[in-house]
N, C-alpha and C positions, 0 to 999 in steps of 0.2 A: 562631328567627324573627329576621329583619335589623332590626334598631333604626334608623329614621330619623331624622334629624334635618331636620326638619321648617321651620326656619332654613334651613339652604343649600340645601334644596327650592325654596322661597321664588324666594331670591335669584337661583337657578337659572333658573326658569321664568316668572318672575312679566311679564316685559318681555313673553316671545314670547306668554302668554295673553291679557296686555293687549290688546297690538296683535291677535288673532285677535278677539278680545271690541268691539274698538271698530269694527273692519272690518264685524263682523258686524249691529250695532246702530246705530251711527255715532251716537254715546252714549258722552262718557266719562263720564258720571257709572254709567251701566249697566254699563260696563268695570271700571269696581270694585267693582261689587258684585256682577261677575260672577265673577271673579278672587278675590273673600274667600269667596264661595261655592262654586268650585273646591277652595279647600285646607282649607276647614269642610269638607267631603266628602272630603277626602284623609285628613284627622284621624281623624274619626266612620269611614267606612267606606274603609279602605284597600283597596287590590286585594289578591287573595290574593297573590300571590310578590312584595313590596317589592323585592327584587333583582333585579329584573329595571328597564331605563329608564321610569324616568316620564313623559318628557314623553307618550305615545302615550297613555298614558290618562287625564293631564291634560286634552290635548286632547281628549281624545272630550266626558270630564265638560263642560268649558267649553262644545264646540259642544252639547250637546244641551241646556244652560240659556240655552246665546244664543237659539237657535230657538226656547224657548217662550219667555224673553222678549221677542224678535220678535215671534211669535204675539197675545202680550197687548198688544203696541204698537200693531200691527196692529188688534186689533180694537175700540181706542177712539177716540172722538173729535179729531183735533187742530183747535184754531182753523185755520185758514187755511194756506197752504203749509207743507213740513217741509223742515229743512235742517237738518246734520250740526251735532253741537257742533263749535265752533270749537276747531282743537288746533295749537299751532306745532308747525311742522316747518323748522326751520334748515338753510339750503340745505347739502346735505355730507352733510346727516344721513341715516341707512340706513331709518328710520323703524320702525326694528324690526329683525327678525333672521330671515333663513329657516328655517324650522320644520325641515326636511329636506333637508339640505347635501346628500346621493347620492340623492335618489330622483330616478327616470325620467320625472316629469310635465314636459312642456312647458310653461313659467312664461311665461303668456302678457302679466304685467302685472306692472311692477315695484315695490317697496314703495312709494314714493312717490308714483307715479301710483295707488297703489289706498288711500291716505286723500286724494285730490282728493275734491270738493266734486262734480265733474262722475260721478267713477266710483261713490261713495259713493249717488248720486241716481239713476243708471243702475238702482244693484242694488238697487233699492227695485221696478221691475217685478219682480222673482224671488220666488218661495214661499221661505220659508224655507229648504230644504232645497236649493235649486236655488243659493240664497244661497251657503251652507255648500259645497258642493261646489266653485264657483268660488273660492272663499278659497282651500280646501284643495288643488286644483290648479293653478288658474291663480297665484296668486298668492304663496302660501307652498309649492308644489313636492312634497305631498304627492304618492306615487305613486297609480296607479288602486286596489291595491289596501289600500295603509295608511289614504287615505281614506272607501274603502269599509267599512271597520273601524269605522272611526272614527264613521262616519253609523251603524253597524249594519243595513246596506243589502246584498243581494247585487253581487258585481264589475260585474254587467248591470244591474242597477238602478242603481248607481251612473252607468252609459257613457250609462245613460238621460236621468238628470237632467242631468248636465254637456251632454250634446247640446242637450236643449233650453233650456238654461240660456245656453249660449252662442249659439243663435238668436232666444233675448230681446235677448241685447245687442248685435248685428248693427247696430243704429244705433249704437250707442256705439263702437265699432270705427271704422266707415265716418271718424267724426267726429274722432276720437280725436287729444288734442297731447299725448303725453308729456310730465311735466316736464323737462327739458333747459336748459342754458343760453340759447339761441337763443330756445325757446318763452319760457322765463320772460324774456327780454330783450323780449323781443315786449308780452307780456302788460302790463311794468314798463311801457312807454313807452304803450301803450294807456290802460292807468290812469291815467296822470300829465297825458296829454291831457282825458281823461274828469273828470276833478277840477280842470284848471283850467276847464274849461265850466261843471261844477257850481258852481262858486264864484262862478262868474260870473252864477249866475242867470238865463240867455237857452236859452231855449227850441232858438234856432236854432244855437249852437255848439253847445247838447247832442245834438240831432238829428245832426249833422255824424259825431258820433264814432259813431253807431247803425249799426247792420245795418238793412235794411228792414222784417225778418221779427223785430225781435230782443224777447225775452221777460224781460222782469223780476220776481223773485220774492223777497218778503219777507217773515224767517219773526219774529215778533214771538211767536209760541207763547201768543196770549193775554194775554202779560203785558203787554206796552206796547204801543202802538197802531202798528199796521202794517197793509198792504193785505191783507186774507185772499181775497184771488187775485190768481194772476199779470196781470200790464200785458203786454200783448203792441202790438207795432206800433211804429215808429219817431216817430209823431208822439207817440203817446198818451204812450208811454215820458217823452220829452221831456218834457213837460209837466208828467207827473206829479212828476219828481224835479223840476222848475222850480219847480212848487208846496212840495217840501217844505223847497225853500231858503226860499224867501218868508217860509215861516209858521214856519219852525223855528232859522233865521240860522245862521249859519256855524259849524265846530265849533271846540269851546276846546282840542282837540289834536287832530293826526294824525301817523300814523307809516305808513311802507311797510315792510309785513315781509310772511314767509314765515309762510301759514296755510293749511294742508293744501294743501303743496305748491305754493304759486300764490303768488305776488306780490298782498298784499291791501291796502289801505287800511284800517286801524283808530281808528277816532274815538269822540272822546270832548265830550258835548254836555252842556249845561244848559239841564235841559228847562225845558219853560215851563208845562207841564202834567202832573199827579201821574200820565199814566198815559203821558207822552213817555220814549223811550229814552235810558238815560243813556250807550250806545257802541255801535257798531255795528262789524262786518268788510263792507267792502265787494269780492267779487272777481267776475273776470269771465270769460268763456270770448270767446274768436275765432272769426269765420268763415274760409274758407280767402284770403280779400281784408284781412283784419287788422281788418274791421271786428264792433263790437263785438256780439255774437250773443245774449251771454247775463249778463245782471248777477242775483247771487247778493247780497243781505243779512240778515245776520246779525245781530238785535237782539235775541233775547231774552236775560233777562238769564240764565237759567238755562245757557245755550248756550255764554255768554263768559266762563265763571268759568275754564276749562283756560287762557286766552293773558291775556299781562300787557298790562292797557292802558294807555295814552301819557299823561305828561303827570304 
């Protein structure tokens, strides 16, 4: 019997489960306890032939624990809108590792673009399993049938879900800005507009920087006081961040960095109230006119324990 060493297993594998685990949940605090629970099961119940490569049924283990704890996220309560833990991703950076250097799936979505805030929110329409399929093809380059494996799905049931998995996200496609230098040069100077309005307090340079149609969503997850629904409309929007200057004053730091993939705003405030947010990520999505489409924030504190804040 092949004696492992269960150490450079680890060290091995631990990056690319991560990143499949956090893709899948959009959850890093779930990404590692998805990932310790991976190689507790590698320990306890090894595959019968150790000699042969692990990652393939690392991965399988990882995806079928991500899906049921998907499933149990899925079927409780969140306060008010949900949005990804906040995780740096420094521009250069691979954001991970492709799972399958030679397989023949067509990699519709590249690591970077698939821990955005925008893709991450996209795959929240998908079952679980329609989730997992798109990871494993589209984005880490699983073939049809190593993924199919890997779900414990026949080849056809597999072609089944990816099909309609990918006519789920037919909007997100349509809409779609890669990360790229251009787009994030875009995004950067959108923001930096957008932040001196807010700072500004005026209702009408913030409106300025707005889309017509544009939706704002903020996910406080219960713990500190946040809108539990989206602001949709160019005035309403206005106003309402207008308001939260007023009552909340300016923050005591800010920085521009890279937060899954996007050019973000990260601040850091004293609240004034025991249940006010002590930092928030602020990003944004574009319409195809540059104007601002979609503002994403990011307050709970649970959320922002992965990225280091300013100040």
């Amino acid at each position: 019997m092949t004696t492992v060493d269960y150490h450079a297993l680890f060290r091995s594998h631990r990056e690319h489960l991560w990143g499949l685990c956090y893709r899948m949940t959009g959850s890093a605090a779930d990404a590692e306890d998805l990932v310790q629970q991976t190689f507790e099961r590698a320990i306890e119940r090894p595959p019968p032939d150790t000699s042969r490569p692990w990652r393939p049924w690392l991965a399988r283990v990882a995806t079928r624990l991500a899906i049921d704890a998907l499933r149990r996220r899925q079927a409780r309560r969140y306060v008010g809108p949900w949005l990804p833990t906040a995780l740096e991703t420094p521009t250069g950076e691979s954001c991970g590792e492709l799972a399958s250097p030679e397989a023949d799936a067509e990699t519709r979505y590249g690591l970077r673009e698939s821990v955005s805030l925008a893709f991450l929110r996209a795959l929240e329409a998908l079952t679980p399993a329609q989730r997992a399929i798109v990871l494993l093809r589209d984005v880490l380059g699983y073939s049809g049938p190593e993924a199919a494996e890997l779900l414990e799905v026949s080849p056809q049931n597999a072609r089944v879900l990816l099909h309609r998995a990918r006519q789920a996200l037919a909007r997100y496609d349509a809409e779609r800005q890669p990360p790229g230098p251009e787009v994030d040069a875009r995004h950067e100077q959108a923001l930096q507009r957008f932040m001196a309005a807010l700072l500004s307090g005026e209702p009408e340079r913030i409106a300025a920087c707005l889309a017509h149609d544009v939706v704002a969503v903020s996910d406080g997850g219960g713990q500190v006081r946040a809108s539990t629904k989206a602001v949709a409309g160019r005035e309403r929007v206005a106003r309402f961040f207008a308001g939260l200057v007023s009552h909340g004053g300016s923050p005591a730091a800010l920085e521009l960095r890279s937060i899954n993939a996007r050019p973000t705003m990260v601040a850091v405030f004293v609240p004034a109230h025991p249940r006010d947010a002590t930092g928030a990520c602020l990003a944004l999505d574009l319409d195809a006119d540059g104007a601002i489409a979609q503002i994403h924030v990011i307050n709970a504190p649970d959320k922002l324990r992965a990225i280091r804040m300013p100040g």
